[in-house]
N, C-alpha and C positions, 0 to 999 in steps of 0.2 A: 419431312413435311415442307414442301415447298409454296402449298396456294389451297382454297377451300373454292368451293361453289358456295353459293346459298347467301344469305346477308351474315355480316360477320358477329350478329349477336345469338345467331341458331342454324351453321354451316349445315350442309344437307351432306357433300364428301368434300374426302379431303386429295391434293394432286400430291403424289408425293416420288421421290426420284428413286428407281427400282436401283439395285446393285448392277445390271446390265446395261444402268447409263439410260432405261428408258423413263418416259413421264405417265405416270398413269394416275386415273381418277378413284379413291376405293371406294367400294359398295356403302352404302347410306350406313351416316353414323347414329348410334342409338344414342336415345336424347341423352344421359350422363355422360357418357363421353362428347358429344356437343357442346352441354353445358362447360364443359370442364374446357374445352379449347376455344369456346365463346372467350372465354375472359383473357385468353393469351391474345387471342386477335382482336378483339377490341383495343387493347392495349399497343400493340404493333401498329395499329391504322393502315392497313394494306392498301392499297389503290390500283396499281398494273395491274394490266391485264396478258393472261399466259394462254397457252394451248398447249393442251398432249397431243403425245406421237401421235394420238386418231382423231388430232384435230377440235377435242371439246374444249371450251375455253374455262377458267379458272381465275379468279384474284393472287397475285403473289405476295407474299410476302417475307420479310426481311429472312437472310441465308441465319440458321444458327439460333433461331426465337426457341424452336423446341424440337422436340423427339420423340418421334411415334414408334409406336411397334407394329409391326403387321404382319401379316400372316399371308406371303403371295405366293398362287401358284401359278405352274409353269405350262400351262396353256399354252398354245397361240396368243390368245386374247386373255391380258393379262387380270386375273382377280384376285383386287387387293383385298385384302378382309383389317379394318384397322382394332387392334386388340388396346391398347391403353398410350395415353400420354406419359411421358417419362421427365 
């Protein structure tokens, strides 16, 4: 997990960095797992601002705060599915 959309007390997704070295945005987080990484980026205070490979822009925040799981497939156009914080 590299950066979220959304305000950092109710992120909408998250940018997170594929194993292929790309950036991609994943599909809208359901509210417990929002709530659940609300409270890590609140804490973090992110501020910069990022863009993925396709150019949407995204908040970053600090390299190593946490660990998501996710479920991507290998499309063209990459879909992240995020399954839980770690």
């Amino acid at each position: 997990m590299i950066g979220c959309t959304g305000p950092q007390t109710r992120p909408r997704a998250l940018a997170v960095r594929l194993p292929n070295g790309r950036t991609a945005l994943t599909q809208t987080l359901s509210a417990p797992l929002a709530a659940q990484i609300a409270q890590v980026l609140v804490a973090a205070r992110p501020a910069e601002q990022g863009r993925t490979d396709t150019g949407e822009t995204y908040t970053k925040i600090p390299s190593g705060l946490a660990v998501l799981e996710v479920l991507a497939g290998t499309t063209r156009h990459a879909v992240v599915t995020p399954l839980r914080l770690r």
